[in-house]
N, C-alpha and C positions, 0 to 999 in steps of 0.2 A: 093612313100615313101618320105618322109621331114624331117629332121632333125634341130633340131632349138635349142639354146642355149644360155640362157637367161642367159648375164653374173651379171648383176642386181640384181637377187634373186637365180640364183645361179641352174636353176634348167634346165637340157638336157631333150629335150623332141621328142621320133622317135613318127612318125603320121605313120602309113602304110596304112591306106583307108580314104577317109573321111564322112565314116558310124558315123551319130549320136551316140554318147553315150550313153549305156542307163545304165551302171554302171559302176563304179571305185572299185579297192580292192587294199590296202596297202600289195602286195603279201610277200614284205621283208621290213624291218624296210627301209622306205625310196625308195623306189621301189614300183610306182603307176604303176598297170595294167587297160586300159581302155575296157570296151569291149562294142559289140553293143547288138541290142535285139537276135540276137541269141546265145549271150555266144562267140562268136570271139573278140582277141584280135584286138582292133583297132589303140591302142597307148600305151607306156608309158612312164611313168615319173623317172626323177633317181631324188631328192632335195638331195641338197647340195651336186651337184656333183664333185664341183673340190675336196673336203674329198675323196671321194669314187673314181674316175678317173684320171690315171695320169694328163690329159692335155685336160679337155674336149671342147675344142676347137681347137683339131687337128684330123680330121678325114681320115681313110682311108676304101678304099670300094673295095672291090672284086667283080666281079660275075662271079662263076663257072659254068661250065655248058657251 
């Protein structure tokens, strides 16, 4: 998984595989879901995420389990 934040245009983008895309869907006004040919999400996109996130370039990560 990748995390990357494009302070530039504004837009946080998680990768979770790097399965080719074979469609994108605007699931929420501003909220890009990527997925591959089998309908799996692959990635997506928040734009104009400093609006929508407190501090999108401070991350913190868990793993449970």
């Amino acid at each position: 998984m990748k995390v990357v934040y494009d302070q530039e245009v504004g837009v946080l983008r998680i990768v979770f595989n790097n399965a080719e895309i074979e469609e994108s869907d605007e699931g929420k006004p501003g909220v890009i879901l990527d997925y591959d040919s089998d309908g799996n999400i692959v990635g997506l996109e928040v734009i104009e995420s400093s609006k929508r996130i407190e501090d999108p370039r401070a991350l913190d990560y868990a793993a449970k389990g």
